[in-house]
PDB file of N, H, CA, C and O in Angstrom:
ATOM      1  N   UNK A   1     103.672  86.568  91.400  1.00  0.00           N
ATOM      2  CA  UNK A   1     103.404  88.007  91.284  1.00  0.00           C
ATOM      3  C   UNK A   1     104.711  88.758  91.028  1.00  0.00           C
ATOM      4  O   UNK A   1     105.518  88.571  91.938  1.00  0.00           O
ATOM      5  N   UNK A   2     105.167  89.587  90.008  1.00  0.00           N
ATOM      6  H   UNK A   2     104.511  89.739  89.269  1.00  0.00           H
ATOM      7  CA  UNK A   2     105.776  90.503  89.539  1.00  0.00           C
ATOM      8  C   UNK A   2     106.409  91.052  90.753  1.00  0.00           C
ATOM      9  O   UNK A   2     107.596  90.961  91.068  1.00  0.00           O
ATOM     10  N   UNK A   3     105.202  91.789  91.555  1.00  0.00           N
ATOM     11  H   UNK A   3     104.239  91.863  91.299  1.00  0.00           H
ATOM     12  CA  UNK A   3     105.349  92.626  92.657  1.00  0.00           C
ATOM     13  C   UNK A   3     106.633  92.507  93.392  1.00  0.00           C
ATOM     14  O   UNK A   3     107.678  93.156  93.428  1.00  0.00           O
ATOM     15  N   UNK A   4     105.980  90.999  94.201  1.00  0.00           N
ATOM     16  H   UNK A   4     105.130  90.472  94.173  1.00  0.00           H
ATOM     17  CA  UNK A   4     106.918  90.573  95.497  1.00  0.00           C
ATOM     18  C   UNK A   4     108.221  90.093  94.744  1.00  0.00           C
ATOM     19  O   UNK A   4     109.279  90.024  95.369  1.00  0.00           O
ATOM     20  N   UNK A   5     108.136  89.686  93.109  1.00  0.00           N
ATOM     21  H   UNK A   5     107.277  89.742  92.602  1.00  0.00           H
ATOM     22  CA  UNK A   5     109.636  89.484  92.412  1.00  0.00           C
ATOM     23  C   UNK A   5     110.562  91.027  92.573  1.00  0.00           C
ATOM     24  O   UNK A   5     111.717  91.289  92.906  1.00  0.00           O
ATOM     25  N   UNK A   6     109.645  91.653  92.243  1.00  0.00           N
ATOM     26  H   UNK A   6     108.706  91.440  91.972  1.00  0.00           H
ATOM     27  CA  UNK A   6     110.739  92.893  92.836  1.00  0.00           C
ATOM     28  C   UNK A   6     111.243  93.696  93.968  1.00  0.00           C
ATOM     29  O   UNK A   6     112.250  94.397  94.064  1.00  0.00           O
ATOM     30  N   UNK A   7     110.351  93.437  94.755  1.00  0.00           N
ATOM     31  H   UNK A   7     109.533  92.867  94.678  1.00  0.00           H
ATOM     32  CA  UNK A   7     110.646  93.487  96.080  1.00  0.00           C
ATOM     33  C   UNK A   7     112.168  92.775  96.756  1.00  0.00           C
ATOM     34  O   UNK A   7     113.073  93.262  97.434  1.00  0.00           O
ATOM     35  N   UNK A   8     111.901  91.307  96.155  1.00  0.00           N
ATOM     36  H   UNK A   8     111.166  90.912  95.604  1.00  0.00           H
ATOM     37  CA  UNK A   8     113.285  90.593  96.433  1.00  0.00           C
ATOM     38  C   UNK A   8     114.288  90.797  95.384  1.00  0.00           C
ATOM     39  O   UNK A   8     115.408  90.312  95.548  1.00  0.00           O
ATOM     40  N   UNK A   9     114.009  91.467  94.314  1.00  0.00           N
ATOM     41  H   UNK A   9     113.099  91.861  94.180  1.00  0.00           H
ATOM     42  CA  UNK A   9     115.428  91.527  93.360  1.00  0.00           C
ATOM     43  C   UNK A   9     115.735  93.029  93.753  1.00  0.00           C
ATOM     44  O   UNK A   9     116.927  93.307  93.621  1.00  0.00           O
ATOM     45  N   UNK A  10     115.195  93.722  94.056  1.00  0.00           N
ATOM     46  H   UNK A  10     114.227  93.495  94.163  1.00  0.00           H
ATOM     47  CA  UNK A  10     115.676  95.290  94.802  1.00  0.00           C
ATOM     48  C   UNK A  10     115.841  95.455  95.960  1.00  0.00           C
ATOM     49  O   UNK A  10     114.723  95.425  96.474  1.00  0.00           O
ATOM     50  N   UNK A  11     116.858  95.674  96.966  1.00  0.00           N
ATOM     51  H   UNK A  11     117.766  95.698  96.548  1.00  0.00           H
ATOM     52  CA  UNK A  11     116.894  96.126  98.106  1.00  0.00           C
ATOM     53  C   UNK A  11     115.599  97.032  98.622  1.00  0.00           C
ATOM     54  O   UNK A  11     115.318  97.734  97.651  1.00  0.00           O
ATOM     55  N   UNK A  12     114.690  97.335  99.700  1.00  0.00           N
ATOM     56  H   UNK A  12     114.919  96.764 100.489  1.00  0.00           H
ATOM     57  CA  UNK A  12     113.818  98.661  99.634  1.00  0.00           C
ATOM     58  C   UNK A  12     113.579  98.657 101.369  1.00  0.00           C
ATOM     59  O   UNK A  12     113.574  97.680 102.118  1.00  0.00           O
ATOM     60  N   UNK A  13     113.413  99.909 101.658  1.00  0.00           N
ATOM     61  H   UNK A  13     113.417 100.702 101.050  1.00  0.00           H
ATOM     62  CA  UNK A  13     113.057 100.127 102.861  1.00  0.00           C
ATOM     63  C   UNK A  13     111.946 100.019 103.759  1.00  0.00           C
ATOM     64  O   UNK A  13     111.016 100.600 103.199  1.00  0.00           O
ATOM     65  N   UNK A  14     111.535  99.538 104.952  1.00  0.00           N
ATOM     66  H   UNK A  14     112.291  99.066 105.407  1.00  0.00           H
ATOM     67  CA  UNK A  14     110.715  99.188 105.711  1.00  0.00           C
ATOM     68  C   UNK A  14     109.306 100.076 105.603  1.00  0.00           C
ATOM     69  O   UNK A  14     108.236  99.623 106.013  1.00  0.00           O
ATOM     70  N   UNK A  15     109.436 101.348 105.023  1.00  0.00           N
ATOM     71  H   UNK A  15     110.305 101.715 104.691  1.00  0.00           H
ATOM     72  CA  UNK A  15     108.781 102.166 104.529  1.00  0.00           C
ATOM     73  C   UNK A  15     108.319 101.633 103.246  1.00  0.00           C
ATOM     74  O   UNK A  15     107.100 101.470 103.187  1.00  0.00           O
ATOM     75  N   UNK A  16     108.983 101.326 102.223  1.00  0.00           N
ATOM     76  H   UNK A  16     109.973 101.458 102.271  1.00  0.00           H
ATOM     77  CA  UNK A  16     108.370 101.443 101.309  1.00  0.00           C
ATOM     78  C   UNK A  16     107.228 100.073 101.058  1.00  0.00           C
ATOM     79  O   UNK A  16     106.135 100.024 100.494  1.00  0.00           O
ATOM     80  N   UNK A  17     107.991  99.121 101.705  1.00  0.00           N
ATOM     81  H   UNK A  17     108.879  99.161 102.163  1.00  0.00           H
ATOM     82  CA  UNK A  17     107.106  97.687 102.003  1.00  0.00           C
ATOM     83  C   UNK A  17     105.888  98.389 102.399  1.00  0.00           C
ATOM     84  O   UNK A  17     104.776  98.252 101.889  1.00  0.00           O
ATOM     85  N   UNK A  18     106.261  99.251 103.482  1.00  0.00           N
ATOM     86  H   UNK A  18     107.164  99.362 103.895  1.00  0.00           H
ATOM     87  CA  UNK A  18     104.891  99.760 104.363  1.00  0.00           C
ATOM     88  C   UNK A  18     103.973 100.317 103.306  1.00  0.00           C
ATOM     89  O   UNK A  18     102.885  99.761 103.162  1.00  0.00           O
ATOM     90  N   UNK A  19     104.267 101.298 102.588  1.00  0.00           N
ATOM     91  H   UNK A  19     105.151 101.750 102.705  1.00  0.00           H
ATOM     92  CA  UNK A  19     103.563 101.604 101.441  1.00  0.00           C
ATOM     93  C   UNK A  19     103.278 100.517 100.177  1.00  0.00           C
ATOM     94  O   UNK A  19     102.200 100.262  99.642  1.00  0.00           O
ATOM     95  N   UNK A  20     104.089 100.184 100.001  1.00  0.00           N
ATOM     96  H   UNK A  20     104.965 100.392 100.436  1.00  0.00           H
ATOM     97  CA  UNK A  20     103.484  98.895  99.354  1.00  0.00           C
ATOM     98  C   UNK A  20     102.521  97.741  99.550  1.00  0.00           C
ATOM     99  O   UNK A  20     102.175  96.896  98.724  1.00  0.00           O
ATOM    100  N   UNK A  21     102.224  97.859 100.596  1.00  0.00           N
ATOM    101  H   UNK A  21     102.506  98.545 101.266  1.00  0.00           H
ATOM    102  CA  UNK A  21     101.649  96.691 101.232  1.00  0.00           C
ATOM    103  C   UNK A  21      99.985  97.413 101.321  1.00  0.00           C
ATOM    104  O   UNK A  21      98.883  96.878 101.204  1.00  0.00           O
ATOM    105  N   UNK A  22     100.440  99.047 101.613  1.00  0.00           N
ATOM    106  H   UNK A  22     101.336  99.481 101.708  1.00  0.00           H
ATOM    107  CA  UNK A  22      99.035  99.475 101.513  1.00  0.00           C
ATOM    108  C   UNK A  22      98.145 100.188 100.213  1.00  0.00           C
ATOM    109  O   UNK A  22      97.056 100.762 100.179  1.00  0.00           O
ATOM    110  N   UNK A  23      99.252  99.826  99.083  1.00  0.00           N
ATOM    111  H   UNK A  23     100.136  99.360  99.110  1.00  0.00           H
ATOM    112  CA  UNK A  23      99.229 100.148  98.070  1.00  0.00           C
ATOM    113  C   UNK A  23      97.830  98.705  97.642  1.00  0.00           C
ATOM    114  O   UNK A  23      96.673  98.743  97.225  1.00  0.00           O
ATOM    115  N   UNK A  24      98.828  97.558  98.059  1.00  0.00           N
ATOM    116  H   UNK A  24      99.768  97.528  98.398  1.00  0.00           H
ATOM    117  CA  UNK A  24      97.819  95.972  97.281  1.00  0.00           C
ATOM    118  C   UNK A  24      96.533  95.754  98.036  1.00  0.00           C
ATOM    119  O   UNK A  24      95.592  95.108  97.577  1.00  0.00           O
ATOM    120  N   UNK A  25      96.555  96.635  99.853  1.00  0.00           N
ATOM    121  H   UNK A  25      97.320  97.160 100.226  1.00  0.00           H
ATOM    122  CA  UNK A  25      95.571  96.525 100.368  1.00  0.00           C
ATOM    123  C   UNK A  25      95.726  95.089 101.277  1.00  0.00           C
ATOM    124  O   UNK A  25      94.819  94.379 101.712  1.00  0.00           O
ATOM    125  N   UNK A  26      97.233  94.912 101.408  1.00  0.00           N
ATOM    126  H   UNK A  26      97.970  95.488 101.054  1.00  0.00           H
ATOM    127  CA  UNK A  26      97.030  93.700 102.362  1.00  0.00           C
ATOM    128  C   UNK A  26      97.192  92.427 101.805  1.00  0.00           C
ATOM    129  O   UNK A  26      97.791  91.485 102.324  1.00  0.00           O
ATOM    130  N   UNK A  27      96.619  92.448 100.704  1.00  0.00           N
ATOM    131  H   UNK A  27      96.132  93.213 100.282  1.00  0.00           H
ATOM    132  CA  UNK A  27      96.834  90.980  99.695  1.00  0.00           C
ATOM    133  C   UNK A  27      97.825  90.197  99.850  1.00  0.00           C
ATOM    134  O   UNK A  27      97.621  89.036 100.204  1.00  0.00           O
ATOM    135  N   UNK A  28      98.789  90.553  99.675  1.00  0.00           N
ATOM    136  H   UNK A  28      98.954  91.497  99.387  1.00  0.00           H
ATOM    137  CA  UNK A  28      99.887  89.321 100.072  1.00  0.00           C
ATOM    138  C   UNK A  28     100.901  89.714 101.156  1.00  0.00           C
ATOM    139  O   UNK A  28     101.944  90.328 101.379  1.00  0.00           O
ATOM    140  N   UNK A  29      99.671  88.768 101.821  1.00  0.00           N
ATOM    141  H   UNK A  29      98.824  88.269 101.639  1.00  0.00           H
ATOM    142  CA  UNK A  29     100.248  89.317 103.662  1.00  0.00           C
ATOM    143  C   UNK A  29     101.482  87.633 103.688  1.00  0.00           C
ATOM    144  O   UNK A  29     101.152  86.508 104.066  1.00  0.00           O
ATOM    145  N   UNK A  30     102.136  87.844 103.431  1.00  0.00           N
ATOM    146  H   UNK A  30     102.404  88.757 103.125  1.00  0.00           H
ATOM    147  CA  UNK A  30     103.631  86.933 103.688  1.00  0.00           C
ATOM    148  C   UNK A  30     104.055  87.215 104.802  1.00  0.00           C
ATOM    149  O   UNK A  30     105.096  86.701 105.214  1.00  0.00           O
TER     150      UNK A  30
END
């Protein structure tokens, strides 16, 4: 997934994971 590739090639804040995560709805609960 694209996604979590950018997640790890960008630094981002515990927030934005947080929003991100409720953005996919949970899907890639890692």
């Amino acid at each position: 997934m694209p996604l979590i590739q950018k997640i790890q090639a960008r630094p981002i804040s515990f927030h934005s994971i947080k929003s991100l995560f409720k953005s996919t709805g949970s899907t890639a609960s890692t």
